[in-house]
FITOR-135357 format. One record per residue (C-alpha): residue number from 1; x, y, z. Coordinates in nm, 4 decimals, always signed. Example, Ala and Ser with C-alpha at 12.3 -4.5 7.8 and 13.67 -1.06 7.14 Angstrom:
<recs>
REC,romi,u,v,w
REC,1,+1.2300,-0.4500,+0.7800
REC,2,+1.3670,-0.1060,+0.7140
</recs>
This chain:
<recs>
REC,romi,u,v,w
REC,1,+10.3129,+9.1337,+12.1217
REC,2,+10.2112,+9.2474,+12.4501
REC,3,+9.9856,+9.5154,+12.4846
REC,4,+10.0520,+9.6431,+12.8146
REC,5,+10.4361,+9.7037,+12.7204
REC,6,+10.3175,+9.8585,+12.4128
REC,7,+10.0960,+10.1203,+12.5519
REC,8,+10.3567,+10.1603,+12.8592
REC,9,+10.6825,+10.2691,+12.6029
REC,10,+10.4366,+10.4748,+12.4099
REC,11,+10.3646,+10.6704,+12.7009
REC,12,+10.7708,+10.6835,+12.7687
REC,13,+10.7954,+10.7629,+12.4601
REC,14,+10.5896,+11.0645,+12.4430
REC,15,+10.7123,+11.2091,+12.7578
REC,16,+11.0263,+11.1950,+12.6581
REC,17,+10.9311,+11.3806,+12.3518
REC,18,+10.7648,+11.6570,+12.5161
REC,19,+11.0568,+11.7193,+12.7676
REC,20,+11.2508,+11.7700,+12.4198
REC,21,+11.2856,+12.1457,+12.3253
REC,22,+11.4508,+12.0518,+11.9936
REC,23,+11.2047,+11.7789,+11.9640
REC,24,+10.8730,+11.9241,+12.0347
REC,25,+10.9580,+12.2477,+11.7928
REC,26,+11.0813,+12.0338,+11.4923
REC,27,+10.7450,+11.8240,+11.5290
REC,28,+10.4945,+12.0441,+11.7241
REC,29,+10.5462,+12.4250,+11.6813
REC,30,+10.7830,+12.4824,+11.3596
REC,31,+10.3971,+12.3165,+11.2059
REC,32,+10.2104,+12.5762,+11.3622
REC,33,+10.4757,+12.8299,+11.2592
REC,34,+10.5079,+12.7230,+10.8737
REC,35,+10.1024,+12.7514,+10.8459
REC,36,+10.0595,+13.0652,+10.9920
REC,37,+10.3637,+13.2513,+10.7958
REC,38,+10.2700,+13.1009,+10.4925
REC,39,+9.9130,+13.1262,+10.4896
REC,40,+9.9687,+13.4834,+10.6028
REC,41,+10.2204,+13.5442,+10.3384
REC,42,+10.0535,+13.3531,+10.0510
REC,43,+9.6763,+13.4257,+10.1940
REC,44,+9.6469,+13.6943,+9.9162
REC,45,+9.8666,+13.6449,+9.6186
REC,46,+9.7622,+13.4229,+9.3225
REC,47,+10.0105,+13.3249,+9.0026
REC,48,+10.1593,+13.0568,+8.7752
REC,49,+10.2213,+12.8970,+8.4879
REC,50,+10.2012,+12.5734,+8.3064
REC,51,+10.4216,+12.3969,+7.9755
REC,52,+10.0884,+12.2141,+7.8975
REC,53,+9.7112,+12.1199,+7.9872
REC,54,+9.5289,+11.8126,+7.9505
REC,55,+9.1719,+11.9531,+7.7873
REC,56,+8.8438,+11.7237,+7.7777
REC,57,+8.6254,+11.8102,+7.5001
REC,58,+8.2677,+11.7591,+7.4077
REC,59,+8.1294,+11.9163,+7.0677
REC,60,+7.7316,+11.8971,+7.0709
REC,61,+7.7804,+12.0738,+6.6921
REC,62,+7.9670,+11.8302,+6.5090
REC,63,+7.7019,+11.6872,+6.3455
REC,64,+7.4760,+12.0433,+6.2447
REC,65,+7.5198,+12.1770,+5.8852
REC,66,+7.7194,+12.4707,+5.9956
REC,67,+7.9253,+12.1805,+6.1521
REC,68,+8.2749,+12.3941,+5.9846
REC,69,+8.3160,+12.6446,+6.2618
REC,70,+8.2847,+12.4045,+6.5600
REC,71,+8.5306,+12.1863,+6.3681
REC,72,+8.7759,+12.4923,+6.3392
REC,73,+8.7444,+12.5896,+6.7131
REC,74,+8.8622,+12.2095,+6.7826
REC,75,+9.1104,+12.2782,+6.5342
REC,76,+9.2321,+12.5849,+6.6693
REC,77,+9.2905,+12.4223,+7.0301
REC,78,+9.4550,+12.0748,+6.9027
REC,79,+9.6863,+12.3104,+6.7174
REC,80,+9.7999,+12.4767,+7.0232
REC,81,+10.1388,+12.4229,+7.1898
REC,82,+9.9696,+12.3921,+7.5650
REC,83,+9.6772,+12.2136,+7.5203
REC,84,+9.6522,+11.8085,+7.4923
REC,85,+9.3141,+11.7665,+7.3978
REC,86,+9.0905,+11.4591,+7.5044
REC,87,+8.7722,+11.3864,+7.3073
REC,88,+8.4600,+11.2871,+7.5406
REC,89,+8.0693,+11.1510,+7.4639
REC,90,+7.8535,+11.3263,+7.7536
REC,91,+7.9416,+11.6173,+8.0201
REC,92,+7.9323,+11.3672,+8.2949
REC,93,+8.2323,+11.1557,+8.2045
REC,94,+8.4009,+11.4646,+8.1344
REC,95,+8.3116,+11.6523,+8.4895
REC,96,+8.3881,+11.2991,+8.6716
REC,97,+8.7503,+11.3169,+8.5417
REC,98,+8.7865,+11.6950,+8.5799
REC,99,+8.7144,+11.6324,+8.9606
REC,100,+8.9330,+11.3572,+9.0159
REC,101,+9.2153,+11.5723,+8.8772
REC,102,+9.2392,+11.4015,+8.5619
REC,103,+9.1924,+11.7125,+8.3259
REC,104,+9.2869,+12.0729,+8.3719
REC,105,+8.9986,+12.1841,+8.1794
REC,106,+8.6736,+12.0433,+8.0176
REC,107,+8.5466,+12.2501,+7.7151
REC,108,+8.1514,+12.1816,+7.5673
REC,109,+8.0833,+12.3417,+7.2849
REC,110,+7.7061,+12.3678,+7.2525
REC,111,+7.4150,+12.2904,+6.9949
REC,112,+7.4158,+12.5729,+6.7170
REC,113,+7.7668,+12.6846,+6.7753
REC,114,+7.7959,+12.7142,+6.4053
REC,115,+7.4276,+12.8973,+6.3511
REC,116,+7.5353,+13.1496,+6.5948
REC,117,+7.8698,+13.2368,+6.4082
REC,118,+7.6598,+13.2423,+6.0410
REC,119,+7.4254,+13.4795,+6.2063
REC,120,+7.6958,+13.7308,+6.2818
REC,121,+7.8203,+13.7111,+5.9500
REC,122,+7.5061,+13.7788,+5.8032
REC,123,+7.4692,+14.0846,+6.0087
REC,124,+7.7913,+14.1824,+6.1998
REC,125,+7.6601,+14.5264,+6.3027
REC,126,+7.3203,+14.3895,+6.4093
REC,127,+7.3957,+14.2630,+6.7157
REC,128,+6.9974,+14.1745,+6.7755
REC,129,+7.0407,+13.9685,+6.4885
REC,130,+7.2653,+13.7364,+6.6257
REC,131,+7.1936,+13.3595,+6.7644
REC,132,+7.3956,+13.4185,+7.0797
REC,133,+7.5556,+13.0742,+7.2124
REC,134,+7.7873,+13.0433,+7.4794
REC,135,+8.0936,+12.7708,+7.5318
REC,136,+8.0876,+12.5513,+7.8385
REC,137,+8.4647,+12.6222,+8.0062
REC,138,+8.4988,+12.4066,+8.3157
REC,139,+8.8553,+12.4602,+8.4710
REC,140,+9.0318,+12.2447,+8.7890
REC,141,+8.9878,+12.4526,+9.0797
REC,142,+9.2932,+12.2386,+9.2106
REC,143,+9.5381,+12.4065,+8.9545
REC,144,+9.6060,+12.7809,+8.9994
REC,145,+9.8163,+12.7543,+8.6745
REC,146,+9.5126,+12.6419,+8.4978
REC,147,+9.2955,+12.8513,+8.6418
REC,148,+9.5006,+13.1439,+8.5525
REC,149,+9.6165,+13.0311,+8.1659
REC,150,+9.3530,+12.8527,+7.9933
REC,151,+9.0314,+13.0752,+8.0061
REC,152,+9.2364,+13.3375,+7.8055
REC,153,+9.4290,+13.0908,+7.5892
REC,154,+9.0560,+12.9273,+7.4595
REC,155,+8.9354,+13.3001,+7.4524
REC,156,+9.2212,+13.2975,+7.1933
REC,157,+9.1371,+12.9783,+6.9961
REC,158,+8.7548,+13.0861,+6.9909
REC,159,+8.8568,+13.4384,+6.8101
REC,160,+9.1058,+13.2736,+6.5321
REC,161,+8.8536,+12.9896,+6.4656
REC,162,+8.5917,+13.2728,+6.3664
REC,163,+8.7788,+13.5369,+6.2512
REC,164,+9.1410,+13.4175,+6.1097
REC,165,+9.4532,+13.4834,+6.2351
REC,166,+9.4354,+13.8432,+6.2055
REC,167,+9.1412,+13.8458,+6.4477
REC,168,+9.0628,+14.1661,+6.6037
REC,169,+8.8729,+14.2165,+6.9697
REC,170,+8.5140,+14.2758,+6.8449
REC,171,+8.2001,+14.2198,+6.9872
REC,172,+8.0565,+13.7978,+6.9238
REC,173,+7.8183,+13.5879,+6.8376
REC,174,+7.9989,+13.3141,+7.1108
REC,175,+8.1319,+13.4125,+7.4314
REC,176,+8.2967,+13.2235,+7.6712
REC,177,+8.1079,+13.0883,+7.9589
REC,178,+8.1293,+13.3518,+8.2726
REC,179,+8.4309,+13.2991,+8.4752
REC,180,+8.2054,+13.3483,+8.8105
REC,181,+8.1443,+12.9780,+8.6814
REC,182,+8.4701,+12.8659,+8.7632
REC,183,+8.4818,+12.8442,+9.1695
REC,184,+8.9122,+12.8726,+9.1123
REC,185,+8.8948,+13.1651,+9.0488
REC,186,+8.8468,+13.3561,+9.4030
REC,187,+9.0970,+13.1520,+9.5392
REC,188,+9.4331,+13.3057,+9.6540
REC,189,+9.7932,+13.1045,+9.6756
REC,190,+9.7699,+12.9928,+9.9856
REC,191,+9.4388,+12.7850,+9.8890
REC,192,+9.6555,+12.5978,+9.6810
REC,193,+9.9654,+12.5264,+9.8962
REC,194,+9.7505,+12.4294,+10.2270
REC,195,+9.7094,+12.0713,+10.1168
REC,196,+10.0611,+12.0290,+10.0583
REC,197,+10.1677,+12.1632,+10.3827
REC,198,+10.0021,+11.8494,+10.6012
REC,199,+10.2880,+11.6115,+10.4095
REC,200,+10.5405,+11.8583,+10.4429
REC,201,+10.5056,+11.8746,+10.8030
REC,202,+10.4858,+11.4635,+10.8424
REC,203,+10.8310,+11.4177,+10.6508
REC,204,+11.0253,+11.5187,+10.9152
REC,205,+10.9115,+11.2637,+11.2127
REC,206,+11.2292,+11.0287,+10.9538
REC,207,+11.4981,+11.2861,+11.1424
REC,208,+11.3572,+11.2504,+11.5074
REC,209,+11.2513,+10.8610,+11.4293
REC,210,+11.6551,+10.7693,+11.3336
REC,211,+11.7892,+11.0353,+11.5809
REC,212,+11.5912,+10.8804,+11.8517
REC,213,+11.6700,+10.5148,+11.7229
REC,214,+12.0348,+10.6089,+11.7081
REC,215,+12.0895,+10.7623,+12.0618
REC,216,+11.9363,+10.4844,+12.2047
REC,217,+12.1199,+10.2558,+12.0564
REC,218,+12.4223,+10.4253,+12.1298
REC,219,+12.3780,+10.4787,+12.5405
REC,220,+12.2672,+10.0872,+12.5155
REC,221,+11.8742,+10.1508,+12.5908
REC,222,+11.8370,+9.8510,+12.3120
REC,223,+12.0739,+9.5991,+12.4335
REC,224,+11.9114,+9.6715,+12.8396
REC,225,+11.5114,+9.6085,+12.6486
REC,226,+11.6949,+9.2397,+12.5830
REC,227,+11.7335,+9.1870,+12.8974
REC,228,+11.3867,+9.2356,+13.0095
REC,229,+11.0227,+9.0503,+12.9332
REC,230,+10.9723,+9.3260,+12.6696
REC,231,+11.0448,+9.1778,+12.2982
REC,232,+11.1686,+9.3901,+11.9461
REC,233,+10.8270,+9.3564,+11.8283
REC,234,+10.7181,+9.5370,+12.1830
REC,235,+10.9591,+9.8384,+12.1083
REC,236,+10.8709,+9.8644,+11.7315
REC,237,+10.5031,+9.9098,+11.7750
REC,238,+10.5400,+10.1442,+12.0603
REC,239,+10.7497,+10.3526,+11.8529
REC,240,+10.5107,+10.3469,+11.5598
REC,241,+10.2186,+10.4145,+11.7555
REC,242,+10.4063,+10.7539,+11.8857
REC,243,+10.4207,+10.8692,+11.5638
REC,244,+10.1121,+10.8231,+11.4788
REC,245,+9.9573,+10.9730,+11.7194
REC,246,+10.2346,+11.2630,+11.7070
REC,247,+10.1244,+11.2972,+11.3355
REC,248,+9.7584,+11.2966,+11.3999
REC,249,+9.8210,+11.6094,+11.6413
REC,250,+10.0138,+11.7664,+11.3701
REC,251,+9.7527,+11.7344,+11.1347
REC,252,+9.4816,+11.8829,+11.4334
REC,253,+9.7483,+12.1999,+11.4726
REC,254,+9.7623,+12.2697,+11.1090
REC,255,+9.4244,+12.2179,+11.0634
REC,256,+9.2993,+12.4483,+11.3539
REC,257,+9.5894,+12.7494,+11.2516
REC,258,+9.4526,+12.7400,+10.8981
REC,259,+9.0892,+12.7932,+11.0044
REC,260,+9.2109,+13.0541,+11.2418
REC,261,+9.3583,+13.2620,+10.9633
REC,262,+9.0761,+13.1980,+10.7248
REC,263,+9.1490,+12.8926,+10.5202
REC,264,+8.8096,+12.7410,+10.4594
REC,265,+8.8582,+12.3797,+10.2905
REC,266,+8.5864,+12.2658,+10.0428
REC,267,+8.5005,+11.9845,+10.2128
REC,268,+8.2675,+11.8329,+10.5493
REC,269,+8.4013,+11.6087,+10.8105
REC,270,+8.4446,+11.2934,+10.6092
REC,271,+8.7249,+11.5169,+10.4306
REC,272,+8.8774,+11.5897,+10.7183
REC,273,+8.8759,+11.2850,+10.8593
REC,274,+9.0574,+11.0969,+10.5718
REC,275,+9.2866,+11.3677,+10.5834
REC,276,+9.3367,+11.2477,+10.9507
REC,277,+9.3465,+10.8897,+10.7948
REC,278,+9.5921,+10.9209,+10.5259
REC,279,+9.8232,+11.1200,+10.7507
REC,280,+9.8485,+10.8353,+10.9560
REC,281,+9.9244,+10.5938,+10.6900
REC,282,+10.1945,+10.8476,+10.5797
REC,283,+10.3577,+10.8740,+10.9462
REC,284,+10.4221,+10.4650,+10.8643
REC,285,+10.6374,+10.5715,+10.5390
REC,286,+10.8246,+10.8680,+10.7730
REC,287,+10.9130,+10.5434,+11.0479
REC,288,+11.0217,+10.3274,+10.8149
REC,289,+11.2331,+10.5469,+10.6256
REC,290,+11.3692,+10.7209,+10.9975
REC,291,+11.4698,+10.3308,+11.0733
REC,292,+11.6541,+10.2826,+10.7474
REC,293,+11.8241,+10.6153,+10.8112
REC,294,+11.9596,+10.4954,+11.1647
REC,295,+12.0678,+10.1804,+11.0605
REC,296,+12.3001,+10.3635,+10.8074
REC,297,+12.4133,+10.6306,+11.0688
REC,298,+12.7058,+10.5446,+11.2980
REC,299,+12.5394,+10.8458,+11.5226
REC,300,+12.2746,+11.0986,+11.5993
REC,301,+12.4340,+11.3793,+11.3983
REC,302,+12.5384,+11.1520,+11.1082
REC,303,+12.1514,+11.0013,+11.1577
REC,304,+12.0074,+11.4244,+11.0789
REC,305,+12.2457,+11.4116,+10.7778
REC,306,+12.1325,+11.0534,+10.6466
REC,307,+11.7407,+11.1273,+10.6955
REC,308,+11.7850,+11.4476,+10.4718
REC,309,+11.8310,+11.1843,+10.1278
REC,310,+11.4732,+11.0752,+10.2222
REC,311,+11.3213,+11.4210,+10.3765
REC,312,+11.4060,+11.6292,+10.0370
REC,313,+11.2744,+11.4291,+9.7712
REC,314,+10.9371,+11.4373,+9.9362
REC,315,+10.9370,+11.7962,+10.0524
REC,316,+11.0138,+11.9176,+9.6929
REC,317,+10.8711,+11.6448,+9.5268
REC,318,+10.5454,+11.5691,+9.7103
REC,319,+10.4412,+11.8686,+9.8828
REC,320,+10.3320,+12.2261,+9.7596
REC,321,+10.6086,+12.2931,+9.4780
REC,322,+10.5379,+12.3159,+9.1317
REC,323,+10.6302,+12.0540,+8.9044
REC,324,+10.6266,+11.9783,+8.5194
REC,325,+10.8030,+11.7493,+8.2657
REC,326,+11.0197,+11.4918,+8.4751
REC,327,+10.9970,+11.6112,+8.7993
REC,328,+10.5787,+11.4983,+8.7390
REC,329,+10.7047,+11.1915,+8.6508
REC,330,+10.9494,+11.1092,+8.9297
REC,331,+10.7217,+11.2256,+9.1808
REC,332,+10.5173,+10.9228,+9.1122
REC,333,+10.7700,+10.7586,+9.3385
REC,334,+10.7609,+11.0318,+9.5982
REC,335,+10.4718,+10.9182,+9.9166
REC,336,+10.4095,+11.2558,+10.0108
REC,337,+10.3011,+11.3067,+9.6968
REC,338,+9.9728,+11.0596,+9.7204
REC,339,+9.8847,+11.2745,+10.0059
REC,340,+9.8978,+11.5901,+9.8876
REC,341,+9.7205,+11.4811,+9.5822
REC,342,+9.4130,+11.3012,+9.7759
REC,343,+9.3877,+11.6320,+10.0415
REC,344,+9.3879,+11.8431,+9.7123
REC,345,+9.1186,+11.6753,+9.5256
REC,346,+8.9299,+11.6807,+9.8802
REC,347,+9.0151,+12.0553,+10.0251
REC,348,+9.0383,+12.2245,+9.6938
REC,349,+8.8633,+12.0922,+9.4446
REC,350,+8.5300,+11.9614,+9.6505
REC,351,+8.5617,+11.6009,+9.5627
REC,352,+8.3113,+11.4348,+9.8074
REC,353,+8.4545,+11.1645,+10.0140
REC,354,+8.3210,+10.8886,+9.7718
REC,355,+8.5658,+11.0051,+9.5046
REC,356,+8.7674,+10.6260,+9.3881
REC,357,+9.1036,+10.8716,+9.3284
REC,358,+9.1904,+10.9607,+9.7167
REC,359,+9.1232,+10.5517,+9.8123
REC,360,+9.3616,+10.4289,+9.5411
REC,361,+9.6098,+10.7399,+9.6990
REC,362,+9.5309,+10.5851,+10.0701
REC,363,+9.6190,+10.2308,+9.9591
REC,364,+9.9161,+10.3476,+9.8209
REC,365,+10.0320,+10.5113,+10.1254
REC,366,+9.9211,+10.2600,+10.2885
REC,367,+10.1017,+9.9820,+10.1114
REC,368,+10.4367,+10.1876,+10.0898
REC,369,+10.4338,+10.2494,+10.5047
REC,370,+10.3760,+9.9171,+10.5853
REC,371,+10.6270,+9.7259,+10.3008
REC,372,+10.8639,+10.0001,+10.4751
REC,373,+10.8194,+10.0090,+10.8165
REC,374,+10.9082,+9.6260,+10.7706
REC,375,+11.2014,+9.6224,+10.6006
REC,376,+11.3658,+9.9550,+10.8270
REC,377,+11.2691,+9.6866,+11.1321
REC,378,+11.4353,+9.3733,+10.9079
REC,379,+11.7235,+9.6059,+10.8462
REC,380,+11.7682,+9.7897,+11.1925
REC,381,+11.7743,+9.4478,+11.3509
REC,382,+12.0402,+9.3180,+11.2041
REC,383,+12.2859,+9.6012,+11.0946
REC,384,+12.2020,+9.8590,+11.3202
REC,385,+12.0824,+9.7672,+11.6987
REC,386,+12.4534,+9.7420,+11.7678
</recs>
């Protein structure tokens, strides 16, 4: 490969790009667009809801002689329909995998859990009485469903385990810890759609990469490059590079219009810099599939239709939509998806940039852009340059 020829089609490349109308609002403004109606729309509304929650839990009682009423709390909460609970040794294990997104909620339930419900019993209108005690309730600030269902749902558990099923709302022994605790719950919608929005905007360079592809195939631009020093390998990278740099400025324009209208990510520059990183990686997976799309399309227009089987997965898959059941598992599948999750753990939940979840996501990316960008190359080559 020869640099000079690289850096000299990028720059054709991008020129032609910006004399695009079409072009330069699918990629450059409909971005700044989407953020600012969204964020404006979704800025102050909150909401959700969830089929189930994975639930870490640490009991510091199990072993005191009033051990019973910690046991019937747990009991209480395994029972339940929504919550899969997950046993844990020490509050550190169970913290590290709430941050990485692994639980949707880490309950401790602390030393004299079971003295504190004896002493209301022995004087339940005698509040001074009481050993007060209060439950540890950590939720994933990168969940608004969680943050919205499980605080009341353990409330719940907490009342049966001491009181029975016919539990009444009286005053207790054991509260809940205070929700001001759980840094969720002042955010709005939009908090939790933002990360999704830099993949969303990245999955459509696969239209403009196999309409671009295909219309210069088609007016012969490919079989003229074969008649001149500059090689496939040449025309490939200069494309890719594009791209890239196209999808770093998309990621700078989102970035700067959600700041402007008061997004505030929970993270320093490292975060935003792998944000930067990882969008790159992803513009790789939006090429490749963008040359697999052209080789399949006998035209531009046919080449918009074709790039929609690989755009749609990943915008409803990968991006800011809710999912559950099999739609969670199919999305495993989905690119976008790695993306969203590793700006999530880094702009919502406050992961610091050390976290091993968002370098496994990267890799992934990573992996799946390169493996294919070269097969669309392999496969353009042969079935589709002519």
């Amino acid at each position: 490969m020869n640099m000079r020829r690289i850096m000299a089609l990028t720059k054709k490349e991008l020129r032609k790009t910006a004399r695009e109308p079409a072009v330069l609002f699918l990629l450059i403004l409909f971005p700044i667009m989407f953020t600012l109606v969204f964020g404006l729309a979704f800025g102050g509304i909150g909401g959700g809801g969830a089929t189930s929650f994975d639930v870490g839990l640490l009991n510091l009682d199990a072993t005191s002689p009033q051990a019973d009423w910690s046991l019937a709390f747990v009991d209480n909460l395994t029972a339940s329909e929504v919550f899969v609970m997950h046993p844990y040794g020490d509050k550190d294990s169970g913290h590290a995998a709430l941050l990485q997104g692994n639980l949707d909620a880490f309950i401790v339930i602390p030393e004299g859990f079971g003295d504190s419900v004896e002493s209301y019993y022995n004087s339940p209108f005698d509040s001074s009485a009481w050993t007060n005690s209060s439950v540890g309730l950590y939720v994933d600030s990168g969940s608004l469903m969680a943050v919205s269902a499980i605080p009341p749902l353990v409330q719940e558990a907490l009342t049966r385990a001491i009181f029975g099923n016919d539990a009444m709302t009286v005053g207790l022994p054991v509260e809940i810890g205070s929700p001001g605790l759980v840094e969720s719950s002042t955010l709005t919608q939009w908090d939790f759609m933002a990360p999704g929005i830099f993949a969303f905007a990245g999955i459509f360079l696969t239209m403009i990469v196999a309409q671009t592809m295909t219309v210069e195939r088609d007016e012969g631009l490919l079989k003229r490059l074969k008649t001149t020093p500059v090689s496939s390998a040449d025309y490939m990278m200069s494309q890719t590079v594009s791209y890239m740099l196209i999808a770093a400025l998309q990621v700078a324009l989102i970035l700067t219009t959600s700041l402007l209208i008061g997004y505030r990510p929970s993270t320093g520059i490292g975060g935003v810099v792998f944000a930067f990183l990882i969008t790159l990686a992803f513009s790789l997976v939006a090429v490749g599939f963008g040359l697999i799309s052209a080789t399949l399309s006998k035209s531009a227009e046919a080449a918009s239709g074709v790039s929609f089987i690989f755009i749609m997965p990943q915008m409803f898959l990968g991006t800011f939509m809710p999912l559950g059941g099999a739609t969670e598992a199919i999305s495993k599948f989905i690119p976008s998806k790695y993306v969203t999750e590793a700006i999530t753990t880094l702009f919502l939940r406050g992961a610091p940039i050390t976290t091993p979840l968002i370098w496994v996501n990267l890799a992934i990316v990573t992996l799946a852009g390169i493996m294919l960008v070269a097969g669309g190359i392999i496969l353009f080559e042969r079935f589709g340059s002519h």
